[in-house]
Every structure is written in structure tokens, then in C-alpha cells.
C-alpha positions in Angstrom: 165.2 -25.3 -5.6 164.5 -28.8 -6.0 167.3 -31.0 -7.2 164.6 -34.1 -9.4 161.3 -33.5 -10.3 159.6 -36.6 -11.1 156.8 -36.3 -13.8 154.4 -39.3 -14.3 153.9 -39.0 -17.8 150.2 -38.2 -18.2 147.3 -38.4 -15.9 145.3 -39.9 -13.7 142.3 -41.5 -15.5 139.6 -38.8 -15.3 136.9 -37.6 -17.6 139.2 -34.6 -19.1 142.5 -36.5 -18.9 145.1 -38.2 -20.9 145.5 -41.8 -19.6 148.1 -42.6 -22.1 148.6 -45.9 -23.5 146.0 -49.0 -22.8 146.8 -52.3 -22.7 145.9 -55.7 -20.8 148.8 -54.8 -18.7 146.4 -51.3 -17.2 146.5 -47.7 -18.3 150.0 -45.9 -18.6 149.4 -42.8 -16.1 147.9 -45.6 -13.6 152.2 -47.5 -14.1 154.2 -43.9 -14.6 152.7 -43.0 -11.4 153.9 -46.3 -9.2 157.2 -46.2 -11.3 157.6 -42.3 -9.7 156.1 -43.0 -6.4 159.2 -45.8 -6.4 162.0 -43.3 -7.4 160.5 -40.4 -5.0 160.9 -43.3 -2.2 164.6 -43.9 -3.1 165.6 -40.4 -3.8 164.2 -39.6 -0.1 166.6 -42.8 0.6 169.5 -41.6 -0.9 169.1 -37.7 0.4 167.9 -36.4 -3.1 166.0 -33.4 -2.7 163.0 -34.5 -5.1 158.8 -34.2 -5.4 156.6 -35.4 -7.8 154.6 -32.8 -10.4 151.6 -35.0 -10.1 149.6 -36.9 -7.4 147.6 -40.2 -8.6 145.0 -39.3 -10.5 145.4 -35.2 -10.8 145.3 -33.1 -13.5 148.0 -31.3 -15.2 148.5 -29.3 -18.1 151.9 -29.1 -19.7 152.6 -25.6 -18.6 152.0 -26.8 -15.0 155.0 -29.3 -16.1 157.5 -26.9 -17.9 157.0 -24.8 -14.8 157.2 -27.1 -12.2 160.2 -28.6 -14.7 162.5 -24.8 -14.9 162.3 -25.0 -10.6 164.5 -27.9 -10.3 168.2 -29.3 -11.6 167.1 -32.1 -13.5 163.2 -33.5 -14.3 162.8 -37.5 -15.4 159.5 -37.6 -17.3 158.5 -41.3 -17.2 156.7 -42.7 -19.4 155.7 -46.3 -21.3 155.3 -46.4 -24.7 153.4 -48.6 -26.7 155.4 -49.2 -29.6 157.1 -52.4 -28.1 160.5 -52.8 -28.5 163.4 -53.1 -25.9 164.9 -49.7 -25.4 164.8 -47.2 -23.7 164.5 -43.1 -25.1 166.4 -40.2 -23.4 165.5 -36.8 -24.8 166.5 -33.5 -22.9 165.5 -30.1 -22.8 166.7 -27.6 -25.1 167.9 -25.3 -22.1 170.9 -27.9 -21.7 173.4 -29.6 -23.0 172.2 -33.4 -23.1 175.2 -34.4 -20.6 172.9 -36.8 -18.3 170.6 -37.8 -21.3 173.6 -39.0 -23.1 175.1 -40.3 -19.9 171.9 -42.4 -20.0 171.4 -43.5 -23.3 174.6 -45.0 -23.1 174.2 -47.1 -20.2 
């Protein structure tokens, strides 16, 4: 089992896929993917058993996710929204009891 899956939230840039937000800045999958690719490298770094649910551009549905997701400890799903604002937003999954997201959130 793998201890961190690391979702870049949406995908790639494709015909069929969901790019996310848009902005002069680039295209959200194009930024959740480097963010990832950056966390996979220091996980690896740090001895954390962890993959990625997506490569660069691929497709995935989001029952690809949830079952890529139920295979591992914990799953970060990044993403970058475009609401603005200076926060961050921790959610967890209903299947347990919010320790790290709280843990999180309060940092």
C-alpha cells in the first residue's frame, strides 16, 4: 500500500479534459502538476512511500481518483483556486476522522 498519493487536481490540457482555472499566470492542471512533481521529489527525499494519480497531461476520471485514493494512507489533492484570497482549504474524506486536515488547517 502506498503511504501519499499525490493528485494534481484536474488534467492535462486535452481536447476532453478539465484544465481547471485560467489565468495570465497558465492553466491550473499545467501548476497542480509541477506543485506534485515537487512533493513526489521530496517525499522520495524524505523516504515517503508516494506516486502521483496522474502524469502531465493524462486523463483521469474521478473514479480513477477515489480508487487510486482508498489504496494509500493519506491522498493531498492539490489544487489552485481562482477565487483569490489568501488561504488555504483542507477538506478530508468522509472515511476519516479529519485529524491531518485539521492538523493542517491550523498551521
Amino acid at each position: 500500500m502506498v503511504e501519499l498519493l499525490i493528485d494534481p487536481g484536474h488534467e492535462g490540457i486535452g481536447k476532453n479534459q478539465d484544465p481547471g482555472a485560467v489565468s495570465i499566470y497558465g492553466v491550473e492542471a499545467t501548476w497542480t502538476y509541477k506543485i506534485s512533481k515537487y512533493m513526489l521529489a521530496r517525499c522520495k527525499e524524505l523516504g515517503i512511500n508516494a506516486m502521483l494519480s496522474r502524469g502531465d497531461n493524462d486523463e483521469i476520471s474521478n473514479s480513477e481518483r477515489a480508487k487510486l485514493a482508498s489504496q494509500a494512507v493519506y491522498c493531498f489533492s492539490n489544487h489552485l483556486n481562482a477565487g483569490g484570497g489568501k488561504r488555504s482549504e483542507v477538506i478530508h474524506s468522509i472515511h476519516n476522522n479529519g485529524g491531518l486536515a485539521n492538523e493542517i488547517a491550523d498551521i
